[in-house]
N, CA, C, O and CB atoms as a CASP TS submission, in Angstrom:
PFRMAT TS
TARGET T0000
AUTHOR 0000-0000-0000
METHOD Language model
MODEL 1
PARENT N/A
ATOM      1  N   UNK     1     130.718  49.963  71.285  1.00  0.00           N
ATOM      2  CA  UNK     1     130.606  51.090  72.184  1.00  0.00           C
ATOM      3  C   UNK     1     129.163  51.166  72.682  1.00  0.00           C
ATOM      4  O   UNK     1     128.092  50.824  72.180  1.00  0.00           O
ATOM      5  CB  UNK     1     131.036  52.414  71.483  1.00  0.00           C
ATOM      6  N   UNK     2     129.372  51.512  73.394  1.00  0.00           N
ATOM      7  CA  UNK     2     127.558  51.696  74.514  1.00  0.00           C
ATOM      8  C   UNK     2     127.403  53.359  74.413  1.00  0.00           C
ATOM      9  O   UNK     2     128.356  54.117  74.590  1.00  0.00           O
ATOM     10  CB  UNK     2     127.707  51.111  76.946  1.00  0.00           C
ATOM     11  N   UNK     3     125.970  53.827  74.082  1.00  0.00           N
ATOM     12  CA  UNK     3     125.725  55.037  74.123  1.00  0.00           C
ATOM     13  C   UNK     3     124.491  55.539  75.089  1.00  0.00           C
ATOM     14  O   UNK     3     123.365  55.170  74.754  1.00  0.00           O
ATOM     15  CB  UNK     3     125.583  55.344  72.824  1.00  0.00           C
ATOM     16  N   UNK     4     124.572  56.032  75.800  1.00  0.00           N
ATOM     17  CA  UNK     4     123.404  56.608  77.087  1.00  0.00           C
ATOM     18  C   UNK     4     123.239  58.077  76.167  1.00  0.00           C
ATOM     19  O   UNK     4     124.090  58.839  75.708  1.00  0.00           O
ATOM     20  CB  UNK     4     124.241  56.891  79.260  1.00  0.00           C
ATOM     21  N   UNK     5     121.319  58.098  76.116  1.00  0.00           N
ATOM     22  CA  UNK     5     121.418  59.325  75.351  1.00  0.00           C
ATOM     23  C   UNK     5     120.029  59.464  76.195  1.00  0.00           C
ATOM     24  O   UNK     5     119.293  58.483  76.311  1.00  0.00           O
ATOM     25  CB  UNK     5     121.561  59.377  73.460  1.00  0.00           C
ATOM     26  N   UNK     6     119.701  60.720  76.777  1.00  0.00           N
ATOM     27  CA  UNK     6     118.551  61.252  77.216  1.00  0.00           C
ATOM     28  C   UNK     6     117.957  61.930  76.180  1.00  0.00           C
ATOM     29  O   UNK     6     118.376  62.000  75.025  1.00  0.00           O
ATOM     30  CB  UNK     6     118.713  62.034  78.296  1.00  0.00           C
ATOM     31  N   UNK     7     116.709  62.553  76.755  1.00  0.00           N
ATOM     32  CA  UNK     7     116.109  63.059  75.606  1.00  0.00           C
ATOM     33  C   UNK     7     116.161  62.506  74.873  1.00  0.00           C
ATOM     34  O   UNK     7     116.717  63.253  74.068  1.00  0.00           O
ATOM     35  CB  UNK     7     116.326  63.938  75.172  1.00  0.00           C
ATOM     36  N   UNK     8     115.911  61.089  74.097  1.00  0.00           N
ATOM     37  CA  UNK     8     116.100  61.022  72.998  1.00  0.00           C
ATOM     38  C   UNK     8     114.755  60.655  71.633  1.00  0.00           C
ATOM     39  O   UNK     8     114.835  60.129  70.523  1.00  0.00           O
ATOM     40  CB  UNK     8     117.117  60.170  73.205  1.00  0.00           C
ATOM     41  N   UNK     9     113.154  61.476  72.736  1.00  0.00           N
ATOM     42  CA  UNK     9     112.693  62.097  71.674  1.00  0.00           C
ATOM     43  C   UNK     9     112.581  63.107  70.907  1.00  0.00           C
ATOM     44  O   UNK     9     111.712  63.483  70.120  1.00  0.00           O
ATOM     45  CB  UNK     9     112.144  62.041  71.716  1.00  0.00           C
ATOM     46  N   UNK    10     114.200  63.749  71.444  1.00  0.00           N
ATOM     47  CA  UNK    10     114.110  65.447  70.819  1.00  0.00           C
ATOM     48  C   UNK    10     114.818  64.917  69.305  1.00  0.00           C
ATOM     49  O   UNK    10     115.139  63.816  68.858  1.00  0.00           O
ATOM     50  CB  UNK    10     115.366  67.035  71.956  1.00  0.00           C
ATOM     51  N   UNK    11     114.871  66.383  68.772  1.00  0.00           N
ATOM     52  CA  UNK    11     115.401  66.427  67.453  1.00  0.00           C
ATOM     53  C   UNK    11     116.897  65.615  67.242  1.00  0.00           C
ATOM     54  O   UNK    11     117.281  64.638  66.598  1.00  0.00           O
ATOM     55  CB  UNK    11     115.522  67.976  67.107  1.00  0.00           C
ATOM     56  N   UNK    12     117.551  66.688  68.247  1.00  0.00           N
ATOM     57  CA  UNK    12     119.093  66.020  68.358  1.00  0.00           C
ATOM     58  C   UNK    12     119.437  64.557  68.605  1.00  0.00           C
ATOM     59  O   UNK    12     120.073  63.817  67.854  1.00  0.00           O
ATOM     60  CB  UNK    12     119.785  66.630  69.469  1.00  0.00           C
ATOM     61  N   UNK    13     118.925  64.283  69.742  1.00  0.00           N
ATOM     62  CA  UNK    13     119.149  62.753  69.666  1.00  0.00           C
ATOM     63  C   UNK    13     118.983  62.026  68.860  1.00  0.00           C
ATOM     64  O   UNK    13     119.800  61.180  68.498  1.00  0.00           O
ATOM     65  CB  UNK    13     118.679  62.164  70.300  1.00  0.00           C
ATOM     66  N   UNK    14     117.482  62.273  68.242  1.00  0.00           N
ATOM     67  CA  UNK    14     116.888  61.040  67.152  1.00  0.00           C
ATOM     68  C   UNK    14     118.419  61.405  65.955  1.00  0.00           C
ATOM     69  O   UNK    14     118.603  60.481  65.163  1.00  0.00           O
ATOM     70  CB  UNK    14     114.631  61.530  66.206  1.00  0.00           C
ATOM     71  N   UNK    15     119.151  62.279  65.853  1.00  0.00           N
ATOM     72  CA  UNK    15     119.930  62.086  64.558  1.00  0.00           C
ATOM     73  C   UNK    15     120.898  61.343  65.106  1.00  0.00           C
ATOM     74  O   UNK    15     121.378  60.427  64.438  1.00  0.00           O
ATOM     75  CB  UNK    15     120.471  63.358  63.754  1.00  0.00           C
ATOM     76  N   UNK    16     121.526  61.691  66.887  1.00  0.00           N
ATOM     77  CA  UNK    16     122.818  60.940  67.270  1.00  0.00           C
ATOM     78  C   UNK    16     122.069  59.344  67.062  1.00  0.00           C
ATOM     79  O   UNK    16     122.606  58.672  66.181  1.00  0.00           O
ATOM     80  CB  UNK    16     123.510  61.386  69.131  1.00  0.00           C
ATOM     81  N   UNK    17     121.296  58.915  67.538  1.00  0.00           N
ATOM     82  CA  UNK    17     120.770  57.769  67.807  1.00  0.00           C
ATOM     83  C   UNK    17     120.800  57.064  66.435  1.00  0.00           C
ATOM     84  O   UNK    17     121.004  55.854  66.534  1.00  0.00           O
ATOM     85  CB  UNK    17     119.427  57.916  68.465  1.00  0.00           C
ATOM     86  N   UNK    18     120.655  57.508  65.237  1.00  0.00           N
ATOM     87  CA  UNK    18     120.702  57.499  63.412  1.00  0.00           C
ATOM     88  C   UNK    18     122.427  57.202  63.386  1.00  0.00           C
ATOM     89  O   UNK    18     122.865  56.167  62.885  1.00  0.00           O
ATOM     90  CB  UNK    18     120.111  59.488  62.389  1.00  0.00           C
ATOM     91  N   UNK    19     123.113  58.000  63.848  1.00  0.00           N
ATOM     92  CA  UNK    19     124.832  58.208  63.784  1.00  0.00           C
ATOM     93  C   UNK    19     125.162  57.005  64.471  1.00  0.00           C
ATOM     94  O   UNK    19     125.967  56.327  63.834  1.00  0.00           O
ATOM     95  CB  UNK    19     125.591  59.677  64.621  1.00  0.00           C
ATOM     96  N   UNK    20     124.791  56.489  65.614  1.00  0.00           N
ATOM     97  CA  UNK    20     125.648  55.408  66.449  1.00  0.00           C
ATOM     98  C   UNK    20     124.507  54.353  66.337  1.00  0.00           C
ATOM     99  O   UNK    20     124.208  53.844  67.417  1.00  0.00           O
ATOM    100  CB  UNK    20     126.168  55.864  68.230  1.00  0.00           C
ATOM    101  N   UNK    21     123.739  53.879  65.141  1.00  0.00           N
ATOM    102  CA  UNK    21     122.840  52.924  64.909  1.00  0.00           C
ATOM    103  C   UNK    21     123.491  51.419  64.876  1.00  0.00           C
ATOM    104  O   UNK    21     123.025  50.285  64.990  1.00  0.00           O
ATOM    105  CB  UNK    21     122.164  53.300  63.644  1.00  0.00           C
ATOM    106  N   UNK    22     124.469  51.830  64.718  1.00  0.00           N
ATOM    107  CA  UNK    22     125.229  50.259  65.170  1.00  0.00           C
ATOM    108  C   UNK    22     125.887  50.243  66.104  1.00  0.00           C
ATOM    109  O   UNK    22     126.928  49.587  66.073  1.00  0.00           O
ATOM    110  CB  UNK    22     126.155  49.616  64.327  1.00  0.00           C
ATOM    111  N   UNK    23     125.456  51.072  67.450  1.00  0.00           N
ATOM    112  CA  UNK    23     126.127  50.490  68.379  1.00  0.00           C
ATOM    113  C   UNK    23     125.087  50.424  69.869  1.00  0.00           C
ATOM    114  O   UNK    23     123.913  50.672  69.593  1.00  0.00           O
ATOM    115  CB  UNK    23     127.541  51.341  68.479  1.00  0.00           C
ATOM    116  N   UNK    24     125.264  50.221  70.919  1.00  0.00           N
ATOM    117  CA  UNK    24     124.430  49.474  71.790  1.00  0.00           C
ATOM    118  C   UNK    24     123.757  50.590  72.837  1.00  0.00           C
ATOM    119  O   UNK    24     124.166  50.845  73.970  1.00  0.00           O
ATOM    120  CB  UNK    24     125.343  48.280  72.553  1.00  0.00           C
ATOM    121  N   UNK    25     122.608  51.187  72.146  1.00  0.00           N
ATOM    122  CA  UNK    25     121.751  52.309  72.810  1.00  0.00           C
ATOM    123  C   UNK    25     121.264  52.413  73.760  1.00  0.00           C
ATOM    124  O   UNK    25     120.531  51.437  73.919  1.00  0.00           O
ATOM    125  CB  UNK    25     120.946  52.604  72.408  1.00  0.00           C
ATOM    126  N   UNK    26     121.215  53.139  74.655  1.00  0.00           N
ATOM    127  CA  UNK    26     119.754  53.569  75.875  1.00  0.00           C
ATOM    128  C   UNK    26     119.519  54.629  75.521  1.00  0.00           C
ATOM    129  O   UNK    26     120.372  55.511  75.423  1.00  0.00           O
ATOM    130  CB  UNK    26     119.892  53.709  77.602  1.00  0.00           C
ATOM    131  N   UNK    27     118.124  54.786  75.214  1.00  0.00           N
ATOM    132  CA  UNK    27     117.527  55.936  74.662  1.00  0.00           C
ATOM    133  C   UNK    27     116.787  56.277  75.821  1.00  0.00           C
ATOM    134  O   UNK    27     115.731  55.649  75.734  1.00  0.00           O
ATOM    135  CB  UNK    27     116.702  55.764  73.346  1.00  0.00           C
ATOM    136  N   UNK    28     116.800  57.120  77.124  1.00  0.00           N
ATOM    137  CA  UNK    28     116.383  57.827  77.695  1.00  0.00           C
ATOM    138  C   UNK    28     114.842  58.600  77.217  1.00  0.00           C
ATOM    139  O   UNK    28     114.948  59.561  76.455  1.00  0.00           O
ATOM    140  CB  UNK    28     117.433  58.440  77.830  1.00  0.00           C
ATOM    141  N   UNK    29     114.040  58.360  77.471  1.00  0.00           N
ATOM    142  CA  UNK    29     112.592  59.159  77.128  1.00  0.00           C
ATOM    143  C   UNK    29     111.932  59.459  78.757  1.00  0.00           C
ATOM    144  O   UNK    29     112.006  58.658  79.688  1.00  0.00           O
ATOM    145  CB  UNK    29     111.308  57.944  75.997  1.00  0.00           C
ATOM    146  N   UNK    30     111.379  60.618  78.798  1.00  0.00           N
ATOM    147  CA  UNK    30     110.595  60.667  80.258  1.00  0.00           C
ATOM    148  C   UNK    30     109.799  60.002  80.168  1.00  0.00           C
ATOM    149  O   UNK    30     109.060  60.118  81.146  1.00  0.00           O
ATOM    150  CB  UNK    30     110.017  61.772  80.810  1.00  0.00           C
ATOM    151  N   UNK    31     109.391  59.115  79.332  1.00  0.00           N
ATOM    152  CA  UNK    31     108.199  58.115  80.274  1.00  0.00           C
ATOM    153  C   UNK    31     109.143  56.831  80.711  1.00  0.00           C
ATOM    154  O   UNK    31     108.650  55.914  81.368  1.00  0.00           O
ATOM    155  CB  UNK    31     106.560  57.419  79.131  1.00  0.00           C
ATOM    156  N   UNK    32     109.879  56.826  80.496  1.00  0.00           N
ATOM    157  CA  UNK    32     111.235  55.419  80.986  1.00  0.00           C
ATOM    158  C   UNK    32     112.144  56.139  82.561  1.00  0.00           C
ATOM    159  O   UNK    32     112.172  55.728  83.722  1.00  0.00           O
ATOM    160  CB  UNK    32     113.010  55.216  79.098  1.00  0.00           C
ATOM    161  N   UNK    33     112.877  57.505  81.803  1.00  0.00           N
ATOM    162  CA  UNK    33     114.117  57.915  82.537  1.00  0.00           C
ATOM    163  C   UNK    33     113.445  59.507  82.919  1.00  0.00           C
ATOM    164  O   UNK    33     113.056  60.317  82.077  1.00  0.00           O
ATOM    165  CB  UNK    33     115.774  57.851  81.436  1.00  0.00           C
ATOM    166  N   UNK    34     113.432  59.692  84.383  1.00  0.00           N
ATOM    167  CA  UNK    34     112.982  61.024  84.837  1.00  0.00           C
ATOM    168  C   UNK    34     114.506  61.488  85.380  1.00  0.00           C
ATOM    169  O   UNK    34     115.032  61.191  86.452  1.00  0.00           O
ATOM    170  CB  UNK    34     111.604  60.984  86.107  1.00  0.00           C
ATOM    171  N   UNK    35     114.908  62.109  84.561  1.00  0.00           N
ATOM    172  CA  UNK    35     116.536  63.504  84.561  1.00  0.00           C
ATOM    173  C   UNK    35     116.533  63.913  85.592  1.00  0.00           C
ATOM    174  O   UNK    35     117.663  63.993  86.072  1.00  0.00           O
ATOM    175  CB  UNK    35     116.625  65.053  83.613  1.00  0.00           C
ATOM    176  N   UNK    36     115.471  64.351  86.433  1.00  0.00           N
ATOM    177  CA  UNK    36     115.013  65.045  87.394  1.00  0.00           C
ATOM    178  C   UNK    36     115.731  64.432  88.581  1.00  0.00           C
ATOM    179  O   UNK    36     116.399  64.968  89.465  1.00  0.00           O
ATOM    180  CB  UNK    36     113.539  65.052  87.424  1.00  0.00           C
ATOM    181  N   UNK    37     115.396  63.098  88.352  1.00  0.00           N
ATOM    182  CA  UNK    37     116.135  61.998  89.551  1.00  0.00           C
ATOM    183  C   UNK    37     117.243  61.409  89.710  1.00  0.00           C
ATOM    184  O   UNK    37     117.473  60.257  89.342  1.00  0.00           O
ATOM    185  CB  UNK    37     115.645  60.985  89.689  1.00  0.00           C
ATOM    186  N   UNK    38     118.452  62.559  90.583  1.00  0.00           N
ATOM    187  CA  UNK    38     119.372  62.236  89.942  1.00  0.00           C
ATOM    188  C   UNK    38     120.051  60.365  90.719  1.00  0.00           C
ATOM    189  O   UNK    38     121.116  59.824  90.421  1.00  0.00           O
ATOM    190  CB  UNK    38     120.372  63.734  90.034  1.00  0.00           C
ATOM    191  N   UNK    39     119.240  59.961  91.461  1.00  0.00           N
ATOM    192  CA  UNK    39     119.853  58.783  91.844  1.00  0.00           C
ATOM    193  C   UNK    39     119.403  57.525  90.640  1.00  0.00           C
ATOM    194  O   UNK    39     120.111  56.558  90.360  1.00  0.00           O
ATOM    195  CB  UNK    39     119.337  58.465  93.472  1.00  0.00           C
ATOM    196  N   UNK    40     118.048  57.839  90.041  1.00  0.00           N
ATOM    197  CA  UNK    40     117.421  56.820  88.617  1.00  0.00           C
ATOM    198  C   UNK    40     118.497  57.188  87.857  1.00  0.00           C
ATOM    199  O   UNK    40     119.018  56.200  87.339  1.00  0.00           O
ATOM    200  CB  UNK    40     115.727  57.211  87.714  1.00  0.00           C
ATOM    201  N   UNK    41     119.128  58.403  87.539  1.00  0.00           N
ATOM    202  CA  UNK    41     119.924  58.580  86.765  1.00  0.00           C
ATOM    203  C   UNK    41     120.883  57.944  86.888  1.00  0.00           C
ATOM    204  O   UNK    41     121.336  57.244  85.982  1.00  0.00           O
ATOM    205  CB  UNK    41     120.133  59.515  86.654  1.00  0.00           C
ATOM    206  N   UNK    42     121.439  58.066  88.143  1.00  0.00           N
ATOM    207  CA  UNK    42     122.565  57.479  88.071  1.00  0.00           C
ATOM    208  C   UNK    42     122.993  55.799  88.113  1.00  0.00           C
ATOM    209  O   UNK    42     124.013  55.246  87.702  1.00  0.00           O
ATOM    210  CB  UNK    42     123.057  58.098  88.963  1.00  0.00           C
ATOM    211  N   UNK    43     121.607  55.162  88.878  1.00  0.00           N
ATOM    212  CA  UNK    43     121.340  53.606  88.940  1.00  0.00           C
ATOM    213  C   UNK    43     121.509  53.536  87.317  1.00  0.00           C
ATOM    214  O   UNK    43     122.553  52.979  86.975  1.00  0.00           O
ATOM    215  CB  UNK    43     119.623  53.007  89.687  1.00  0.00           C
ATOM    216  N   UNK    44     120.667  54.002  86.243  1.00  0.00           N
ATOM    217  CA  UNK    44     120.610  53.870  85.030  1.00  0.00           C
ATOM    218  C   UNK    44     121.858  53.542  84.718  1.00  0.00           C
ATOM    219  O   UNK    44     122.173  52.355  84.644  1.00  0.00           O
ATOM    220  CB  UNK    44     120.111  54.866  84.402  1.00  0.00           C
ATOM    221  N   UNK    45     123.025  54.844  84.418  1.00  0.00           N
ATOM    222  CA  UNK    45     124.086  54.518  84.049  1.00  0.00           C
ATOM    223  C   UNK    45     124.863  53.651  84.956  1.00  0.00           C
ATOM    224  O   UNK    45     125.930  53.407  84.394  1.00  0.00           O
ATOM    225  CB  UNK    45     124.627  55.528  83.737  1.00  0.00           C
ATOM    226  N   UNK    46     124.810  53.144  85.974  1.00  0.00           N
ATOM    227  CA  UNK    46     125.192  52.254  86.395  1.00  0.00           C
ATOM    228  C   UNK    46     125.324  51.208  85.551  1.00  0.00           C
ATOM    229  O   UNK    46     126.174  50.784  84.768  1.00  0.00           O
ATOM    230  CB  UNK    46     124.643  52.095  87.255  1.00  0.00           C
ATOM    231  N   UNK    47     123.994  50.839  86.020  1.00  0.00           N
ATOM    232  CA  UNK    47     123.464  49.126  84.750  1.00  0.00           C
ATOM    233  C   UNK    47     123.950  49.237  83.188  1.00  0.00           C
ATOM    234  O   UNK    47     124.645  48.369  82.659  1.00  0.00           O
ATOM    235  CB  UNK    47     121.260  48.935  84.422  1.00  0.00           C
ATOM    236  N   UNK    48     123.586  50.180  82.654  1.00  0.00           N
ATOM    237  CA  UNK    48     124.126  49.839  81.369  1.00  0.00           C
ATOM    238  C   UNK    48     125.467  50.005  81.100  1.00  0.00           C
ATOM    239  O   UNK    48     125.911  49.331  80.170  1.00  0.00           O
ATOM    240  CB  UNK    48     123.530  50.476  80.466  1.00  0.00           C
ATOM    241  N   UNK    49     126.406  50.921  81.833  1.00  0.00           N
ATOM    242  CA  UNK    49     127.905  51.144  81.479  1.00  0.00           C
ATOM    243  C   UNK    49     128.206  51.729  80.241  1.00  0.00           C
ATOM    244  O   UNK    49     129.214  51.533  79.563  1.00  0.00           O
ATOM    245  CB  UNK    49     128.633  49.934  81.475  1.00  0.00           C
ATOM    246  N   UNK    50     127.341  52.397  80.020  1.00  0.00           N
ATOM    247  CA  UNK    50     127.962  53.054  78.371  1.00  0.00           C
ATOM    248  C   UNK    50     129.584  53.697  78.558  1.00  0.00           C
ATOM    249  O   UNK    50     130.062  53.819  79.685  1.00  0.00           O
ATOM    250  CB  UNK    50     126.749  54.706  77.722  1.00  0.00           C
ATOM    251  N   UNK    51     130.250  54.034  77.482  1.00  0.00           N
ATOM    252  CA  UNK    51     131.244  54.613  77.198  1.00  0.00           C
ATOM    253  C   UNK    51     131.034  55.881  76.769  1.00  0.00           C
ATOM    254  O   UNK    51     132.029  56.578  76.570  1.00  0.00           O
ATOM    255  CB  UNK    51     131.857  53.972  76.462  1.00  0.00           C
ATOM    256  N   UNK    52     130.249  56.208  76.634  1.00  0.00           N
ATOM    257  CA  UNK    52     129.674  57.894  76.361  1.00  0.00           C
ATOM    258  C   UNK    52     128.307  58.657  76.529  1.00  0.00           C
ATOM    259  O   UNK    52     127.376  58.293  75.812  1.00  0.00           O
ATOM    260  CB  UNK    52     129.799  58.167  75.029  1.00  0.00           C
ATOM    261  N   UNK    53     128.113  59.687  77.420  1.00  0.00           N
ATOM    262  CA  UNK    53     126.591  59.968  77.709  1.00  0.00           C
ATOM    263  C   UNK    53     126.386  60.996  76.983  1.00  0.00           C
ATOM    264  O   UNK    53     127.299  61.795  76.777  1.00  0.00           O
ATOM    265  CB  UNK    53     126.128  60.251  79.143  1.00  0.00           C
ATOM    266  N   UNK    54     125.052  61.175  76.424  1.00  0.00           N
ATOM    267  CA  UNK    54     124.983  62.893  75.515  1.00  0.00           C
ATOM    268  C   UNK    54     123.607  63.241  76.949  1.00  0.00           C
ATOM    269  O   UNK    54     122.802  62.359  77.250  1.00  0.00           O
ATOM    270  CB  UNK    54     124.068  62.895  72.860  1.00  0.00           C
ATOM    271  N   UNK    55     123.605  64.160  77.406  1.00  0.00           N
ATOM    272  CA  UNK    55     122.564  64.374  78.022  1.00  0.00           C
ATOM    273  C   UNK    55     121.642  65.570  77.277  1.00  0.00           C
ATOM    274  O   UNK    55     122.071  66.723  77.226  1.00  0.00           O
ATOM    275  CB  UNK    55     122.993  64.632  79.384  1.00  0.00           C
ATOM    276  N   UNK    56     120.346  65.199  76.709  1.00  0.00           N
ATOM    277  CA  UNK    56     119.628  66.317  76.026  1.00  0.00           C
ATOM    278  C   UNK    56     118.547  66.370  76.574  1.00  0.00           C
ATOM    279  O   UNK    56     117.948  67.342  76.113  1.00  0.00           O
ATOM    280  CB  UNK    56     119.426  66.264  74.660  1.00  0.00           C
ATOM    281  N   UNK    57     117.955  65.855  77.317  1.00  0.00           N
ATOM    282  CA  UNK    57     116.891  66.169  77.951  1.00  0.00           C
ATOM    283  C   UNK    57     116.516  67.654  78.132  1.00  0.00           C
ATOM    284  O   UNK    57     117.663  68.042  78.356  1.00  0.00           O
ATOM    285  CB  UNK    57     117.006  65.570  79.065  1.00  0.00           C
ATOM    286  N   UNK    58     115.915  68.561  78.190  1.00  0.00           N
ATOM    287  CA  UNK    58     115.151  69.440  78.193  1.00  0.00           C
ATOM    288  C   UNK    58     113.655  70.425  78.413  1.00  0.00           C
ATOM    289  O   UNK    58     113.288  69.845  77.391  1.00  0.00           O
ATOM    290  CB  UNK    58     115.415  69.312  77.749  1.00  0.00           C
ATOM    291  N   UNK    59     113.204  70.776  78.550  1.00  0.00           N
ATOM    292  CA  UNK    59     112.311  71.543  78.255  1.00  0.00           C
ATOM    293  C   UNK    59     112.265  72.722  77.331  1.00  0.00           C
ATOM    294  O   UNK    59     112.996  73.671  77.617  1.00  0.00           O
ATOM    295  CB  UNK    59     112.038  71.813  79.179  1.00  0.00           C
ATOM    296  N   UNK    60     111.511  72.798  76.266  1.00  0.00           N
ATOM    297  CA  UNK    60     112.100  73.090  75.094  1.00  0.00           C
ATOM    298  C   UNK    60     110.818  73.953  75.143  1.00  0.00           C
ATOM    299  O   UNK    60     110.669  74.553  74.079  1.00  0.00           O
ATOM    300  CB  UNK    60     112.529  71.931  73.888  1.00  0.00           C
ATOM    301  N   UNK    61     109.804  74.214  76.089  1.00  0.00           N
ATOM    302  CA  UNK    61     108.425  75.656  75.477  1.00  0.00           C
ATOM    303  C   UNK    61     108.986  76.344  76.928  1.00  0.00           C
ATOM    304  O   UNK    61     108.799  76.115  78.123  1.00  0.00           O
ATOM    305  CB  UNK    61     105.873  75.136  75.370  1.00  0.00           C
ATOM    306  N   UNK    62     110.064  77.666  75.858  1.00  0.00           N
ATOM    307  CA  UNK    62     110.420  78.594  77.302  1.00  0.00           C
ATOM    308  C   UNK    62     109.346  79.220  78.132  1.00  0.00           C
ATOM    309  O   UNK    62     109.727  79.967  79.033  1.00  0.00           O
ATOM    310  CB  UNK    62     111.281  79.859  76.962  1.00  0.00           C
ATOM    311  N   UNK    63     108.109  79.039  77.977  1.00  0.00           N
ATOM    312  CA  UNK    63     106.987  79.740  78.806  1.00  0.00           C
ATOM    313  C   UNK    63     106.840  78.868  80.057  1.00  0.00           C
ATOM    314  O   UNK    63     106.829  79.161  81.252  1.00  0.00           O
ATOM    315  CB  UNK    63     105.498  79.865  77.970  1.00  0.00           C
ATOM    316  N   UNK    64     106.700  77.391  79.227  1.00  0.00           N
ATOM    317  CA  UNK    64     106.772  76.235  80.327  1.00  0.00           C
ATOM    318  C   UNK    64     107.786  76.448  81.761  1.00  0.00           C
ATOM    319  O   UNK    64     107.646  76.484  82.983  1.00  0.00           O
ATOM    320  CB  UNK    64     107.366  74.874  79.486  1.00  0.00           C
ATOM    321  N   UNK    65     108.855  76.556  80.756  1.00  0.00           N
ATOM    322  CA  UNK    65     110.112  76.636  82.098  1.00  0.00           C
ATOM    323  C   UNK    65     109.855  78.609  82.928  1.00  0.00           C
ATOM    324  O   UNK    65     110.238  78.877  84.067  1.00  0.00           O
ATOM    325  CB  UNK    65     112.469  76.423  80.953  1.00  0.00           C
ATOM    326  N   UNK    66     109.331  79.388  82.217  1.00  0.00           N
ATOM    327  CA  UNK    66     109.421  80.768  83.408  1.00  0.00           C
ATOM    328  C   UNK    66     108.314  80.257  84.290  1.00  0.00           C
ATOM    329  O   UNK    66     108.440  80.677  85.440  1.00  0.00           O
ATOM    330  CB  UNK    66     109.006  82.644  82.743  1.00  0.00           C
ATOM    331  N   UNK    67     107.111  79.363  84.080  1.00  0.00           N
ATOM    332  CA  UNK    67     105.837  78.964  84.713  1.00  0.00           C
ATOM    333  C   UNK    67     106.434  78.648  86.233  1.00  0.00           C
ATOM    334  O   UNK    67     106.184  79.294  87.250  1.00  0.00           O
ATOM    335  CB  UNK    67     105.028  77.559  83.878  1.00  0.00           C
ATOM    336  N   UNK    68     107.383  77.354  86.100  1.00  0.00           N
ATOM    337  CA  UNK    68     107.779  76.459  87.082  1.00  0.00           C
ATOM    338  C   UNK    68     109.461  76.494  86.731  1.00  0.00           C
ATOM    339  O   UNK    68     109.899  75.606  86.000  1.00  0.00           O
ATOM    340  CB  UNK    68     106.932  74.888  86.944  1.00  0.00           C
ATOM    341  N   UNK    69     110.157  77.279  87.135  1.00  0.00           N
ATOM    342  CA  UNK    69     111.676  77.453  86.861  1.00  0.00           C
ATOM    343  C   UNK    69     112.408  76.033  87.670  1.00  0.00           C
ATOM    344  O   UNK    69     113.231  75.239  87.215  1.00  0.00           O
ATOM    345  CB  UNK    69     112.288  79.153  87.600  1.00  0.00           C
ATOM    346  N   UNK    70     111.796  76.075  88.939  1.00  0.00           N
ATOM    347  CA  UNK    70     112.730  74.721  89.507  1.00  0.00           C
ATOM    348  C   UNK    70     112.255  73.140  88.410  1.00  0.00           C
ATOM    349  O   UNK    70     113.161  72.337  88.185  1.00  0.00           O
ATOM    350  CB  UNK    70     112.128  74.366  91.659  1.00  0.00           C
ATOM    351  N   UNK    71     111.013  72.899  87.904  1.00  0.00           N
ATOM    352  CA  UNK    71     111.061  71.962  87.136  1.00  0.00           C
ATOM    353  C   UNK    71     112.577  71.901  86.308  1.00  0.00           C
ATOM    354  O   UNK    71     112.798  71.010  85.488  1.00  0.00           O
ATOM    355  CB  UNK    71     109.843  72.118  86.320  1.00  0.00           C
TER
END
C-alpha cells in the first residue's frame, strides 16, 4: 500500500508514519510539499499514487493563524 501523509513533522503523523512503517511513504514536510499549492499538491499525488492520503498539515500556534487567517 502507498501512503501520502502531509504534515508529517507533526505529532500525528510521525505515529501514522511508525503504524504503516512497512509500507511505501511520502512524508509531506513544508520544506518539500507547500499544502497551500493546491496544483504541487495535486502533481504530488499524482506521481506517487498512494492508496490513502491523511492530510495533517496545519498551523498549530493559534495566534499565528488570527495574525494572517488566509495563510
Amino acid at each position: 500500500m502507498k501512503v501520502f501523509i502531509t504534515g508529517a513533522n507533526g505529532q500525528l503523523a510521525k505515529y501514522l508514519s511508525n503504524l504503516y512503517s512497512d509500507e511505501e511513504l511520502y512524508l509531506g514536510i513544508k520544506q518539500k510539499l507547500d499544502v497551500r499549492n493546491r496544483n504541487q499538491v495535486l502533481e504530488e499525488i499524482a506521481k506517487f499514487k498512494p492508496n490513502i492520503v491523511f492530510h495533517l498539515a496545519s498551523i498549530t500556534r493559534g495566534d499565528e493563524s488570527a495574525k494572517d487567517p488566509k495563510k
